[in-house]
C-alpha positions in Angstrom: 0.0 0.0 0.0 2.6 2.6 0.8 4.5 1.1 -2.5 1.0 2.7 -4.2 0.8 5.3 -2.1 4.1 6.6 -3.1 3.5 6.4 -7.1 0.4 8.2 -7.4 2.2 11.3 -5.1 4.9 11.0 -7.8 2.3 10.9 -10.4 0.8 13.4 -9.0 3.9 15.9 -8.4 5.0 15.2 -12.2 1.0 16.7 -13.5 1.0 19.5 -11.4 4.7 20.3 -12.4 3.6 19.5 -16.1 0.3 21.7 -15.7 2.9 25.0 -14.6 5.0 24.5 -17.3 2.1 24.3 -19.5 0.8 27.6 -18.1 4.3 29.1 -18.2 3.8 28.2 -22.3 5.7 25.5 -22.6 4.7 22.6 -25.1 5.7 19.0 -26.6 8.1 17.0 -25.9 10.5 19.6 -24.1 7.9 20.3 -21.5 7.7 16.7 -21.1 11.5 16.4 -20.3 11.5 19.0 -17.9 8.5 18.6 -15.9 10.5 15.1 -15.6 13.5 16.3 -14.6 11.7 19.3 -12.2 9.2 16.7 -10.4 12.3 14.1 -9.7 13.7 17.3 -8.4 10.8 18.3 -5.9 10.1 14.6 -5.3 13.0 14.4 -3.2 12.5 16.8 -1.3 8.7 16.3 -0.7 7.8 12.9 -0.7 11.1 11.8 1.4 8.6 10.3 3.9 6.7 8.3 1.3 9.6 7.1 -0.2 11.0 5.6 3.0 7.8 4.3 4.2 7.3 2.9 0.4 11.2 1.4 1.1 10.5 -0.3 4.0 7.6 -1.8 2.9 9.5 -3.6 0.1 12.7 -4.3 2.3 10.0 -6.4 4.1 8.3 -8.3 1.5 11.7 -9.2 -0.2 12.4 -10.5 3.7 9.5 -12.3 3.8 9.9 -13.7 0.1 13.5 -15.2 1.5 12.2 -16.3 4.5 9.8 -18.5 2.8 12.1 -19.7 0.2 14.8 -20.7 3.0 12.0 -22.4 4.6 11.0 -24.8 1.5 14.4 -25.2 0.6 14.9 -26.7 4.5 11.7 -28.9 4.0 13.0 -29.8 0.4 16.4 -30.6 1.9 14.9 -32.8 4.7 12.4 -34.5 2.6 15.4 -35.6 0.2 17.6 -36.7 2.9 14.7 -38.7 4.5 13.4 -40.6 1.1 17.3 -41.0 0.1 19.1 -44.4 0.3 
């Protein structure tokens, strides 16, 4: 959830940045690139709390993901040792 939460705040820095440059005049592909390079920019600042949340969040699925795998691998081991002559 705070993997989600995260994106759409980026999504929606990168429209309101895109929506100033449009009323600033700019147009095409080169407002594009900069509202790009201008909402990376303020993202960092303003979403630092989002991003860590969304971090931490993945740092413990990929924790659980091993966990389970380590697990399975164990059972895997032990049923091979067991049903091996």
């Amino acid at each position: 959830m705070a993997f989600l939460r995260y994106t759409l705040l980026r999504v929606l820095v990168f429209a309101v940045v895109a929506a100033l440059l449009w009323i600033l005049g700019f147009r095409g592909v080169w407002m594009l690139l900069i509202a790009v390079l201008l909402s990376g920019v303020v993202s960092l600042f303003v979403l630092t709390k989002s991003r860590d949340a969304a971090s931490t969040s993945l740092a413990n699925r990929v924790s659980e993901v091993k966990r389970r795998m380590a697990e399975r691998t164990a059972a895997e081991d032990a049923w091979n040792d067991e049903h091996r002559t």
